[in-house]
C-alpha positions as CSV (number, residue, x, y, z in Angstrom):
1,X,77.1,109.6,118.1
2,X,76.1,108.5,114.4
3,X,76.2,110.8,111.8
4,X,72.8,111.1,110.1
5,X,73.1,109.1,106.4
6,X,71.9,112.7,104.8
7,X,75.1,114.6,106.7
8,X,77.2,112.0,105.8
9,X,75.8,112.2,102.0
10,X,76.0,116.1,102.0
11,X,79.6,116.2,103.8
12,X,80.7,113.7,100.3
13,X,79.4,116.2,97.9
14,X,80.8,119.1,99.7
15,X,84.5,118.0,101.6
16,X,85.5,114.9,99.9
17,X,88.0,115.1,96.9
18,X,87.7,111.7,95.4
19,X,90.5,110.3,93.1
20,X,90.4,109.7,89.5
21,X,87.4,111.2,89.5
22,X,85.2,113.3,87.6
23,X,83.0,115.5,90.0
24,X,80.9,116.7,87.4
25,X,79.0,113.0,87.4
26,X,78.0,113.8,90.9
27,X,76.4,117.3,90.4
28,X,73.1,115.7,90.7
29,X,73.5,112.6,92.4
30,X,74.9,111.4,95.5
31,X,77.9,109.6,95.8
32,X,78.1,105.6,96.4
33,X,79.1,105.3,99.7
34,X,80.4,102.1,101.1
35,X,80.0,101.4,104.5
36,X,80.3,97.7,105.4
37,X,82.2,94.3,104.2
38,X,81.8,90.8,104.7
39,X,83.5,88.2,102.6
40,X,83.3,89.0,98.9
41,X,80.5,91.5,99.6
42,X,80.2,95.2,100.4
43,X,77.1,97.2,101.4
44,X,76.2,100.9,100.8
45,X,75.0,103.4,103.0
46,X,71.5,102.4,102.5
47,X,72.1,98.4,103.0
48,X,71.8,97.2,99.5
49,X,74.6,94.3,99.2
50,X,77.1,94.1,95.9
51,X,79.4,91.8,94.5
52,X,82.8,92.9,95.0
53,X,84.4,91.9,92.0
54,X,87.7,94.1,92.0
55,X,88.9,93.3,95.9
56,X,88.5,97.0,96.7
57,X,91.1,98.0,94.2
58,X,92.9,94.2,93.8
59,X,93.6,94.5,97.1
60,X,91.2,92.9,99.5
61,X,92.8,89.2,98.9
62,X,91.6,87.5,102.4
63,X,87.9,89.1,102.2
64,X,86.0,91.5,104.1
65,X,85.5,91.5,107.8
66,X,88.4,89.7,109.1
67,X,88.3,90.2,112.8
68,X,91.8,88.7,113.1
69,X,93.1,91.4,111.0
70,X,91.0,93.9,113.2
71,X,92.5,92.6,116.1
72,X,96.0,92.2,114.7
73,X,96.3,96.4,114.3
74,X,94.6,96.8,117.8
75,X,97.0,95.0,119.6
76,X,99.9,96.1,117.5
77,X,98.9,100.0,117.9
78,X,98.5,99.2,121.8
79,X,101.9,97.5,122.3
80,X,103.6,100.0,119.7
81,X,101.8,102.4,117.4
82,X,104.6,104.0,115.3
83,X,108.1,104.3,115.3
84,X,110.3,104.8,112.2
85,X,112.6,102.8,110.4
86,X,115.0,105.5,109.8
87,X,118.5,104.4,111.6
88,X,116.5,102.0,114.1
89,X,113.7,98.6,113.8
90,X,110.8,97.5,115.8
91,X,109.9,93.9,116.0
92,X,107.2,93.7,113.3
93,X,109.3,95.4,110.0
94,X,112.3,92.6,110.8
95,X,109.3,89.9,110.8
96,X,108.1,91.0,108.0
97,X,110.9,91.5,106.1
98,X,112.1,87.8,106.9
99,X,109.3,86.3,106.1
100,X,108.9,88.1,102.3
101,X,112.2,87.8,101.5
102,X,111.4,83.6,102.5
103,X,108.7,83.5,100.0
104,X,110.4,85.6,97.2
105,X,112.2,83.6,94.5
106,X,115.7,83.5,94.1
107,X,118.1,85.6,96.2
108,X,116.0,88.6,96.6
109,X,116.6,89.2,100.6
110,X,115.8,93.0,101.2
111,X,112.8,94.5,101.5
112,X,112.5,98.4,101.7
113,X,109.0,99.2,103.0
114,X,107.1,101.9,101.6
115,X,103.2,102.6,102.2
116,X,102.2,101.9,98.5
117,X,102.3,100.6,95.3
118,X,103.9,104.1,93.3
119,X,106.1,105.1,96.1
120,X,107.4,101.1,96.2
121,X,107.9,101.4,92.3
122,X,109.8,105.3,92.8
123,X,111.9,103.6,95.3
124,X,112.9,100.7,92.8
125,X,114.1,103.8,89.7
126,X,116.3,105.5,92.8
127,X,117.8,101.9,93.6
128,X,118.4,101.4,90.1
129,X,120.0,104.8,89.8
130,X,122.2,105.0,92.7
131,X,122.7,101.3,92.3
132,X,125.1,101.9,88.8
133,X,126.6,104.9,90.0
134,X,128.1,103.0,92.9
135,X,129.4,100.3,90.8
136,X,130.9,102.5,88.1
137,X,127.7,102.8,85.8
138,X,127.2,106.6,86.6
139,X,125.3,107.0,83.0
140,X,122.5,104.2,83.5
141,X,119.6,105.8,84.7
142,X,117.0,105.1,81.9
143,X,113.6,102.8,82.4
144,X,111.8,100.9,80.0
145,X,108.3,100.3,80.5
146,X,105.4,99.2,78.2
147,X,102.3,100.9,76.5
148,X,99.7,101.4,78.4
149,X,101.4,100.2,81.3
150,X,100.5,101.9,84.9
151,X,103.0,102.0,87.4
152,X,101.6,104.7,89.8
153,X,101.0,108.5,90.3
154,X,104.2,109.9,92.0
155,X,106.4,111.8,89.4
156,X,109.1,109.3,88.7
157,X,106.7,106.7,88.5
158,X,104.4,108.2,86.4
159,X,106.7,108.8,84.0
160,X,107.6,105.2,84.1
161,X,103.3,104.9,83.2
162,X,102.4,104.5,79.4
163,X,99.1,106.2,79.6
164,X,99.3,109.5,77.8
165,X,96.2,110.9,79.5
166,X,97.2,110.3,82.8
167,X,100.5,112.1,82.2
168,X,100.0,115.1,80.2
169,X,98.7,117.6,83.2
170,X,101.5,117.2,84.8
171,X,104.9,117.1,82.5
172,X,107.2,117.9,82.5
173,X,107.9,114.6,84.1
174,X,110.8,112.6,84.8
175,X,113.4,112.6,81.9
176,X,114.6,108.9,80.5
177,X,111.3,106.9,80.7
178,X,111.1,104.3,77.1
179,X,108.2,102.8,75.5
180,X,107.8,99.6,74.3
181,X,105.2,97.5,72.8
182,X,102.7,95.5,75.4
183,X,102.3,92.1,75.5
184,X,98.4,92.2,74.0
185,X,98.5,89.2,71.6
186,X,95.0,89.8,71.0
187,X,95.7,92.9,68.8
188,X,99.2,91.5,68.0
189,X,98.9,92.1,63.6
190,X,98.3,95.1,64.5
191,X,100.6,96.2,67.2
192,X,103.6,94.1,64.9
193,X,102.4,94.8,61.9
194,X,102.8,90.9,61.0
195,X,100.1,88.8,60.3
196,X,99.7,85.2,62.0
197,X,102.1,85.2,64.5
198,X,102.1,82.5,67.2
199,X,101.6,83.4,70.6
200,X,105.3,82.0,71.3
201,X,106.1,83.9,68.5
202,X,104.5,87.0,69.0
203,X,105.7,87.0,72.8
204,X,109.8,86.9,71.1
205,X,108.8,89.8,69.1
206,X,107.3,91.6,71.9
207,X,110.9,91.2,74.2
208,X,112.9,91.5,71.7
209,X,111.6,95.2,71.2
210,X,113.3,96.0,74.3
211,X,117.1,94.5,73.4
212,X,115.9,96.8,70.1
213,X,115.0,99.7,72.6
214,X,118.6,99.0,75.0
215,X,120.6,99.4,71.8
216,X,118.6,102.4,70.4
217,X,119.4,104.0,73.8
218,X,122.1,102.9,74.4
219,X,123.2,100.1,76.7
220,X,125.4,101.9,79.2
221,X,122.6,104.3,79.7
222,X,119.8,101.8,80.6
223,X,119.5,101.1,84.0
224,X,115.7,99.0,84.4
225,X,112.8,97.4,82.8
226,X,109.5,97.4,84.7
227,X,106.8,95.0,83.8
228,X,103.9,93.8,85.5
229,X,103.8,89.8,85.0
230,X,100.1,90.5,84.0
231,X,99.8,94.3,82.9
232,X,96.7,95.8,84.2
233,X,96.1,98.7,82.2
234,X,94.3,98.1,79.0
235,X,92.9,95.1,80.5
236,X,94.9,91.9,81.8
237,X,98.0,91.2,79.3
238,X,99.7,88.2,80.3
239,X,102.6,87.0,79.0
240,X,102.7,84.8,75.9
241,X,105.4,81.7,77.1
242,X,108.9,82.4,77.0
243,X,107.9,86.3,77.2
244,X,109.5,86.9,80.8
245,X,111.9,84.1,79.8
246,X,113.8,86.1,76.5
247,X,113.2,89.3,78.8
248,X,115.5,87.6,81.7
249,X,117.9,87.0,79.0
250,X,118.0,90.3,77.7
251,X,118.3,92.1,80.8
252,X,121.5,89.8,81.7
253,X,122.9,90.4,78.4
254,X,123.1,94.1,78.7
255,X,123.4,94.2,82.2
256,X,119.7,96.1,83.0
257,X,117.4,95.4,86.4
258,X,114.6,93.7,85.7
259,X,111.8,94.9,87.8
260,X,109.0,93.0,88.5
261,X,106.1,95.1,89.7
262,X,103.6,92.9,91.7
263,X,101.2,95.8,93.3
264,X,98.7,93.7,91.8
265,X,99.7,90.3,90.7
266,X,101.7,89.8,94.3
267,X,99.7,87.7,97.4
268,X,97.7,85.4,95.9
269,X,96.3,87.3,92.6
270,X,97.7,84.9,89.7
271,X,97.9,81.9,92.5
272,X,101.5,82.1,93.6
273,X,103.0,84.5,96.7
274,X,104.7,86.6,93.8
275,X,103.5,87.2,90.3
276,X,106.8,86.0,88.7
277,X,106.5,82.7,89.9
278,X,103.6,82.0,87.9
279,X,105.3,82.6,85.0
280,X,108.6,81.2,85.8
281,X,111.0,84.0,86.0
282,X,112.7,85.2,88.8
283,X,113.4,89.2,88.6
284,X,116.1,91.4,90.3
285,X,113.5,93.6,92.2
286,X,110.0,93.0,92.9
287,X,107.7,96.0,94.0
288,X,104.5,95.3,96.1
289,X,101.9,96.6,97.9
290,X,97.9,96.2,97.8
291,X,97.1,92.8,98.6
292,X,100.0,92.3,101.4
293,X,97.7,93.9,104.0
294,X,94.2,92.2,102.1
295,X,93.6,96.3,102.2
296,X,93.3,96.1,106.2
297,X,96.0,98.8,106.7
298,X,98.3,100.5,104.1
299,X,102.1,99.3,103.0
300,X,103.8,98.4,100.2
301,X,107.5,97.2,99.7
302,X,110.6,96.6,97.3
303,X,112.0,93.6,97.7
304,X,115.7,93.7,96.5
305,X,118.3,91.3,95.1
306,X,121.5,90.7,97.8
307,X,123.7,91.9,95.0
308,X,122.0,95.1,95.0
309,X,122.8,96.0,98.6
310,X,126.4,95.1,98.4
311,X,127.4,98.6,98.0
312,X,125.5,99.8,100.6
313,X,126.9,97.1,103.0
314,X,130.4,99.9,103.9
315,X,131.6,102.7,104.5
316,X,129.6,105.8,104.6
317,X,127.1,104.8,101.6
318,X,123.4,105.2,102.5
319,X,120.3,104.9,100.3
320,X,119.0,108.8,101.3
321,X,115.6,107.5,100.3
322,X,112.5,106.8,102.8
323,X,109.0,107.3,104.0
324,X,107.9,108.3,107.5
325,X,105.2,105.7,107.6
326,X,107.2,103.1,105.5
327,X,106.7,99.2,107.7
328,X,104.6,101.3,109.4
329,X,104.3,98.6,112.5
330,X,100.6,98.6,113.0
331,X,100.8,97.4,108.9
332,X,103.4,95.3,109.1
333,X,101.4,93.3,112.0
334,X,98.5,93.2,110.2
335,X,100.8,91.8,106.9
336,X,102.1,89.0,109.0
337,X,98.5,87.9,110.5
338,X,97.5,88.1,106.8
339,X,99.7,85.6,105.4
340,X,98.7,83.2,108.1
341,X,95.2,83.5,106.8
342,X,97.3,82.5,103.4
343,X,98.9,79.7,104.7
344,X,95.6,78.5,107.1
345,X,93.5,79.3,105.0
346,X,95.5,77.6,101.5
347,X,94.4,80.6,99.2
348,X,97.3,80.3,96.9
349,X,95.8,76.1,96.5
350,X,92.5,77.7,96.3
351,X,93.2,80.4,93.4
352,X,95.0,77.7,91.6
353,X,91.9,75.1,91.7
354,X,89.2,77.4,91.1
355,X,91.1,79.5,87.8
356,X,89.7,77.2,85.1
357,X,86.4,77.3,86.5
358,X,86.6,81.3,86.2
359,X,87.9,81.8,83.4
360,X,85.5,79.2,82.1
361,X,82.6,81.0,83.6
362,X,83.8,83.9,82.1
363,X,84.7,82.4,78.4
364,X,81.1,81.5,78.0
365,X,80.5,85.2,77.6
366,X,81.9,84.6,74.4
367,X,79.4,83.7,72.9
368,X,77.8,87.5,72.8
369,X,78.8,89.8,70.0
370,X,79.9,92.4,72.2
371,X,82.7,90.3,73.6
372,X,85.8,90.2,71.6
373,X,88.3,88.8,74.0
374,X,88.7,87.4,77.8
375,X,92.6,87.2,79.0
376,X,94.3,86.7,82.4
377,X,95.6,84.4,85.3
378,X,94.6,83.4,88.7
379,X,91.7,85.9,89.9
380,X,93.0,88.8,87.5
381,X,91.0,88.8,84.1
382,X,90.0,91.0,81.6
383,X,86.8,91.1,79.3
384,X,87.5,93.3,75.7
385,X,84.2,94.6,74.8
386,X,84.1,95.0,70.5
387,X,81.9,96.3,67.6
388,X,82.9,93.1,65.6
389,X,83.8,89.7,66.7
390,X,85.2,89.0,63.8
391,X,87.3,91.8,62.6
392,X,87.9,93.0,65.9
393,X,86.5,96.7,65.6
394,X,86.8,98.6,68.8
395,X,84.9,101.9,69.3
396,X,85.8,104.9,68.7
397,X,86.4,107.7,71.3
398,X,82.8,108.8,71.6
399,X,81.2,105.3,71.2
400,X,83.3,104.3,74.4
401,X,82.4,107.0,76.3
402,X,78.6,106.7,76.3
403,X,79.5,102.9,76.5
404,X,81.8,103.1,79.7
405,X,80.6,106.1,81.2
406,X,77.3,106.5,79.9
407,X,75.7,102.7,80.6
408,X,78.0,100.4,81.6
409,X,80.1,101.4,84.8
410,X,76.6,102.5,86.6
411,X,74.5,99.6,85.4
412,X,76.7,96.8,86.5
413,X,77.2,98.5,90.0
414,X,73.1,98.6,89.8
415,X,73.2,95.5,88.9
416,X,74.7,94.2,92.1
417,X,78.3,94.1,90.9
418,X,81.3,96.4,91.5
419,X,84.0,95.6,89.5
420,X,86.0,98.0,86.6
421,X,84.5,99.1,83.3
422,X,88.0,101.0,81.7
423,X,89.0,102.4,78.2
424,X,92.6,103.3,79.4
425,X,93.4,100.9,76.1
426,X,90.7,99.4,74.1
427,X,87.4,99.0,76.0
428,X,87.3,96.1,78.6
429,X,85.3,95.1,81.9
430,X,88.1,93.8,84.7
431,X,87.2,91.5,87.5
432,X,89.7,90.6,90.4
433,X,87.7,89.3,93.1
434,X,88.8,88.4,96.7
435,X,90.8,84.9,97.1
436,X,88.2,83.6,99.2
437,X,85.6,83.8,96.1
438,X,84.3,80.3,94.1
439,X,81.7,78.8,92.1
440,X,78.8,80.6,93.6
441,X,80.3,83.7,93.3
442,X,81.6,83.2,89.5
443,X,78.2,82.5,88.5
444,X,77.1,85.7,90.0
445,X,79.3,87.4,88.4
446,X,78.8,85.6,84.8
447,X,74.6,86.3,85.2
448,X,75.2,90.4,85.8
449,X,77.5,90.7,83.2
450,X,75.6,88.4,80.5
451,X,72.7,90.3,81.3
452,X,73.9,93.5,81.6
453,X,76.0,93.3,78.3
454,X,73.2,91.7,76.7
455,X,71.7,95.3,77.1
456,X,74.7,97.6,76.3
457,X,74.7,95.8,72.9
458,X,71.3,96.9,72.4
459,X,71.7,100.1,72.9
460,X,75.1,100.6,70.4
């Protein structure tokens, strides 16, 4: 029997904890609930169709209402529903496995399945950890991670997340978590303090921060790096050329993992299976989730270097590290009948043609004096809203939040479009859409958001 749309509306407001949430924008109004999907759309719960132009949460890479996906996790939860991966296998993990650690650059041949994206990147710091204490390293425990960086909500890898506000409820955290600069060669004077840098240049200075970091540390005390080969937070930073390149050479030089997390830029985001191939790097450990499922059912994974298992390959050793739902095998068979919608489907070929005509739909945005800036890769882009074009003014704590929360996040989901409106860094609009998305859809996306914009400058 259907629930009534009023119970469900008044169950919401009185049973549902939402996340990263503030309830108090509720008090008087009901919550958006969505209840359907179809290709790059979603519908609420009174039938009014939006854009989705965020995937879900970059995760919904195939689209919405994929019956083969559907059907995939029906048959799977028939044939076998659960078992765990904890001293025995089911069919579906081993598949799985095989067929990421085919598509993953370089010798990186085990995958440890977790459900998510944190829990991936908590099980990457333990590796690290027990990794140098097997091999004689016992004091290299240390991450480096950039500003503004977000690498998930568990403890260790929160602390591993460069967003003050997110961590400041709940420290103590993690001890031996680093900072270094991002790479947001937009604001690069000021993050350098040198004027006129080259992007090349910029991106050397940027990496070299971390050999500066290493050595301030200390070298034997370092174990990782994480970076996202586009960081999210603060609004799509990718790389300047050579970034990832100097960073490979530093992490070899003082012997430190370098982690590539992929919850986002993995499956298809940037146009490649894994983020690092876009940018021509091949990392030591890759952490993924999100869009390895297109959002159909949850799992996530670190994918591992051989080398890194050696130790683990005799003798009584054992990782004491796992989930109970981790390759879960309804997920994993869903996973697998995703990427052959990838490979049927060519959606890496797809993201890779259609990325100039985004980012080209959303560069003509330039041209109002709100928009400072519009960065990213693939399907993964970011849009810095400013006070001046030309001296690159942001706005101030207050003026972003009656910008953000006040106008912006509710009128572009009035508008038709779900996407991100975020002031985690500097004040930006993010747009991931699903992999199946094109020209039709760009130019809906470019019409809300000239329109709407056009109206938020008014109002300043």
């Amino acid at each position: 029997m259907t629930q009534p749309e009023s119970d469900i509306l008044r169950a919401a407001q009185d049973n549902l904890w939402l996340h990263f949430t503030r309830h108090s924008a509720y008090q008087q109004n009901e919550i958006p609930t969505i209840v359907r999907g179809e290709g790059s759309y979603i519908y609420d719960i009174h039938g009014k169709r939006y854009l989705d132009g965020l995937a879900g949460l970059f995760v919904v890479q195939a689209g919405h209402g994929r019956s083969e996906l559907a059907e995939a996790a029906a048959k799977q939860a028939q044939e076998l529903a659960f078992f765990p991966l904890w001293s025995y296998a089911h069919p579906k993990a081993i598949e799985l496995a095989a067929r990421l650690a085919e598509h993953a650059p370089g010798e990186l041949n085990r995958v440890f399945f977790t459900t998510g994206g944190g829990e991936a990147v908590e099980t990457a710091w333990k590796l690290a950890k027990q990794y140098y204490k097997l091999v004689g390293k016992p004091l290299k425990h240390k991450v480096i991670s950039r500003q503004i960086a977000y690498h998930g909500t568990p403890q260790g890898a929160l602390s591993i997340t460069g967003i003050p506000a997110f961590k400041q409820m709940f420290e103590p955290l993690v001890p031996g978590s680093i900072r270094v600069p991002n790479t947001n060669y937009y604001r690069a004077e000021e993050i350098s303090g040198v004027a006129g840098m080259t992007a090349e240049e910029y991106g050397r200075w940027a990496a070299d921060r971390v050999a500066q970091a290493i050595e301030m540390e200390g070298p034997d005390t370092v174990a990782a790096v994480f970076a996202e080969p586009v960081q999210n937070a603060g609004g799509c930073f990718p790389p300047p050329p050579g970034y990832f390149q100097r960073l490979r050479e530093i992490c070899d030089e003082y012997d430190v993992l370098l982690v590539s997390d992929e919850v986002i830029c993995a499956f298809g985001r940037l146009g490649t299976m894994f983020g690092g191939q876009k940018f021509d790097y091949v990392p030591d450990i890759i952490t993924c989730a999100k869009g390895m499922t297109s959002g159909y059912s949850p799992i996530g994974a670190m994918i591992a270097h051989e080398r890194l298992f050696e130790p683990f390959k005799s003798g009584d050793t054992m990782f004491a590290h796992g989930y109970t739902f981790g390759g879960h095998p309804v997920s994993a068979a869903v996973a697998l009948a995703n990427l052959d919608i990838f490979e049927r489907e060519d959606l890496l070929g797809h993201v890779t043609r259609n990325e100039p005509v985004f980012r080209g739909r959303l560069e003509s945005l330039k041209d109002l004096p709100i928009v400072g800036d519009v960065r990213g890769a693939g399907y993964f882009w970011g849009i810095e809203l400013v006070k001046d074009k030309d001296t690159k003014e942001t706005f101030d704590a207050a003026e972003s939040e009656r910008l953000i929360r006040g106008y912006l996040s509710h009128a572009l989901y009035d508008a038709g479009l779900y996407c991100r409106a975020d002031d985690r860094g500097d004040p930006v609009i993010q747009l991931a859409p699903p992999l199946i998305a094109g020209e039709k859809e760009f130019d809906e996306i470019e019409s809300i958001l000239r329109s709407v914009l056009t109206e938020a400058w008014k109002r300043l």
